[in-house]
C-alpha positions in Angstrom: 0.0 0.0 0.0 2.8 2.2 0.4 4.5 2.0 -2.2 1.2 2.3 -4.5 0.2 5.6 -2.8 3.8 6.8 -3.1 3.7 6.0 -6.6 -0.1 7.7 -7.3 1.6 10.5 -5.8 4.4 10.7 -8.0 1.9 10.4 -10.9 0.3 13.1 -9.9 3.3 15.5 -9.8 4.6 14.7 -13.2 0.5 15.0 -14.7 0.2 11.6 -15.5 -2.2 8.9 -14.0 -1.2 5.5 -15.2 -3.3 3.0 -16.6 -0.7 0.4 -15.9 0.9 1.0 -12.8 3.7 -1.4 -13.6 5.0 0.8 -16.5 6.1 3.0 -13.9 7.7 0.6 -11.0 9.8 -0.7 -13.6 10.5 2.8 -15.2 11.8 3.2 -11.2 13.4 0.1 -10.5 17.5 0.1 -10.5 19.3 -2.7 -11.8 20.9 -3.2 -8.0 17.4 -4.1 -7.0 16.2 -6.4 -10.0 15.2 -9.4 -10.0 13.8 -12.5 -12.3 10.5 -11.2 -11.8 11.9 -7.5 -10.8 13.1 -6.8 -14.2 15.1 -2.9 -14.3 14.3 -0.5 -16.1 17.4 -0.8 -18.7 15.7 -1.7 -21.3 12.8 1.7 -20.9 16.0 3.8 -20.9 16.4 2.8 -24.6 13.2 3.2 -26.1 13.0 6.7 -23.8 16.1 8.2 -25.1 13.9 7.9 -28.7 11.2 9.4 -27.8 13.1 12.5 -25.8 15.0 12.8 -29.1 12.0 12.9 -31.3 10.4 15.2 -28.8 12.9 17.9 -29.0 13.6 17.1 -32.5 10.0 18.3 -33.5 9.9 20.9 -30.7 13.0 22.8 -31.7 12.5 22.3 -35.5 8.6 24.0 -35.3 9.9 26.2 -33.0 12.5 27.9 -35.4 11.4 27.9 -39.0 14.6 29.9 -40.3 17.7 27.6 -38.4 20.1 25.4 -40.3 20.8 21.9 -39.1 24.0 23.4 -37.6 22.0 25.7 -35.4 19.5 23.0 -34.3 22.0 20.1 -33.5 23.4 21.8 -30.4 20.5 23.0 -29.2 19.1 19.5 -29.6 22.2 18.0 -27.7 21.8 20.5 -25.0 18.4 19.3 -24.3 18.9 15.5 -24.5 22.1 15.3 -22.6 22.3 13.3 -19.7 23.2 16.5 -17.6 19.6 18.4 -18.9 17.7 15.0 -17.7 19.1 14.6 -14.5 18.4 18.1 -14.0 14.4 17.3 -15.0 14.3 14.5 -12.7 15.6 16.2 -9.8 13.3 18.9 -10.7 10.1 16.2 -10.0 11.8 14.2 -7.1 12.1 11.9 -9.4 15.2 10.1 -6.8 12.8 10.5 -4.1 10.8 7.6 -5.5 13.9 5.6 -7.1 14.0 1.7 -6.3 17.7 1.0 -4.8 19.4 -2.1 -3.8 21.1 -1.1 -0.9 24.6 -0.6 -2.0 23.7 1.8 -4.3 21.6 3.5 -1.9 24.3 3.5 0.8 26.4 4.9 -1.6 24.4 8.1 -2.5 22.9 6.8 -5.8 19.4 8.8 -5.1 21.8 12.3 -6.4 24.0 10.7 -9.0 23.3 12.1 -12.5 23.8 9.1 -14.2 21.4 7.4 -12.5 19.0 10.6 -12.6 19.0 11.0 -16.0 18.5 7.1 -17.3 15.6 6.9 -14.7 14.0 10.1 -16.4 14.3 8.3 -20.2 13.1 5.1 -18.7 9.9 7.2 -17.2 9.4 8.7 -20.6 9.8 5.0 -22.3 7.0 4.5 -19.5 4.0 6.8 -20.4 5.2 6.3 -24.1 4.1 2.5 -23.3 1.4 3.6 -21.2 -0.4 6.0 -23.4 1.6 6.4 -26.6 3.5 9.2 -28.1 1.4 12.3 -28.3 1.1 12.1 -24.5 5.0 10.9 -23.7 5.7 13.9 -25.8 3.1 16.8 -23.9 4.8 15.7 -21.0 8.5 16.2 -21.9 7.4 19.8 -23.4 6.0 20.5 -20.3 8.8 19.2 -17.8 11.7 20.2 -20.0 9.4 23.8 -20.1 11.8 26.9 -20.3 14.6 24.8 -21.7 13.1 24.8 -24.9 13.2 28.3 -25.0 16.4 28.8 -23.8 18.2 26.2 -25.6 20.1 28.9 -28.2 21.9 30.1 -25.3 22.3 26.9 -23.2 24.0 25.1 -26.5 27.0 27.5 -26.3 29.6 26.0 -24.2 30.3 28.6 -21.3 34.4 27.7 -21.3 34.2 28.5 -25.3 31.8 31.3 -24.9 34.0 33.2 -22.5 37.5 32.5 -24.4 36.1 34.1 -27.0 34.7 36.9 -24.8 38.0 37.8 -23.4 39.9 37.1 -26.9 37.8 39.6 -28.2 38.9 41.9 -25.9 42.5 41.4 -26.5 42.7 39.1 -23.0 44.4 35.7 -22.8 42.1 32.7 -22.7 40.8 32.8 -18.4 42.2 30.3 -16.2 40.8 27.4 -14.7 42.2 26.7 -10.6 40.7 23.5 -8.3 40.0 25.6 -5.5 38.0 22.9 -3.4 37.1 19.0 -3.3 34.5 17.1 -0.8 32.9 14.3 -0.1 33.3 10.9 -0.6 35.7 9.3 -3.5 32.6 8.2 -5.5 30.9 10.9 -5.5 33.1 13.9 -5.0 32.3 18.0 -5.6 34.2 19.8 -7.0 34.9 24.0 -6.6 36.7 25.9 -9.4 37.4 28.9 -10.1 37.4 30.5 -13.4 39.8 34.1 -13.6 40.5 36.4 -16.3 43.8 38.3 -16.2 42.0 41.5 -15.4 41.0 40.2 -12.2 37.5 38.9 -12.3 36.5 35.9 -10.9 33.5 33.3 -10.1 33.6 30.0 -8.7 31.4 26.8 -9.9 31.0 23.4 -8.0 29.5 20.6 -9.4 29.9 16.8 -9.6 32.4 16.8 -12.1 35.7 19.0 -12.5 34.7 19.5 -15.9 30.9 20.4 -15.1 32.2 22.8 -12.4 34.6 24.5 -14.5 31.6 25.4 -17.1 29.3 26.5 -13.9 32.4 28.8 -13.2 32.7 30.0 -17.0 29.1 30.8 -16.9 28.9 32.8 -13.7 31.9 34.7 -14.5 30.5 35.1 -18.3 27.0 36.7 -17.6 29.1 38.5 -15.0 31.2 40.5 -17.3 28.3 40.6 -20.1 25.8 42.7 -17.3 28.9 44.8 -16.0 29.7 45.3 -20.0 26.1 46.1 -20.9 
């Protein structure tokens, strides 16, 4: 009983009431907790990386009549990355309702991104089986939302974007310093800092080095574009 009603609730937070409840156990269920007649939800993570793809495909290819296949591509991959669906499923809770074995639970696997963001394709693979297309694809437009909007700016890569900012300016490329690491080895966070020669700095921290050095380029590029408007 309470898993069902932890489930119905979850249903209802994403706008979806399922008409086959199983669809979405499995869509939740890790492979550290599978079984014979457990199976994971591997498999949905296929079929709902598809049907993401087509999703955005369509969205971003009604939504801008005029832009060549160069200018859609990175939008597209900004939107389907595994970073943009972890970020969706922490967005609904999505770990909250996640079905661990207890390893991977002990070990934090509710906040890793990996496991965020196949869990989300898997749910989409989910209400795709549930209720077909036309409703697995309302729902990613409405829980990817602003994203779509905002994918021309969120396909530039900060690092790149800023080089270029400072080059233009006649300023060597900005450097990149590890300024802090914590927690455990499997899952460490990472703080960088991100410096241009004239002085300016902003700091990102993220689960990755490389992920925290683009939260740092970003910061310190809309920084210097609001101080240079």
């Amino acid at each position: 009983m309470k898993l069902a009603a932890e489930l119905a609730a979850f249903s209802a937070r994403i706008g979806h009431d399922f008409h086959r409840p199983e669809l979405l156990l499995r869509a939740v269920t890790h492979s550290s907790l599978s079984s014979p007649t457990r199976p994971s939800n591997e498999r949905f993570e296929f079929l709902g990386d598809r049907v993401l793809g087509l999703s955005i495909a369509t969205a971003l290819f009604d939504a801008d009549g005029q832009a060549a296949e160069g200018q859609l591509a990175p939008r597209f991959n900004a939107l389907v990355r595994q970073e943009t669906c972890a970020e969706v499923a922490r967005d609904i809770g999505l770990g909250d309702v996640l079905k661990l074995g207890r390893s991977e639970m002990l070990s934090g696997g509710r906040r890793k991104e990996a496991l965020l963001g196949d869990a989300m394709e898997a749910l989409i693979a989910a209400v795709y089986l549930d209720a077909g297309f036309e409703t697995a694809r309302d729902m990613v437009l409405r829980l990817w939302g602003g994203r779509i909007a905002d994918a021309e700016t969120n396909a530039r890569d900060p690092k790149s974007a800023l080089q270029e900012w400072a080059q233009a300016r006649g300023l060597p490329p900005p450097a990149y310093l590890e300024t802090g690491r914590e927690g455990p080895d499997h899952q460490p966070i990472f703080t960088v800092e991100a410096r241009l020669t004239t002085g300016q700095s902003e700091t990102g921290r993220a689960s990755g080095k490389r992920a925290a050095e683009q939260a740092a380029a970003r910061a310190l590029l809309a920084r210097m574009e609001a101080e240079n408007d």
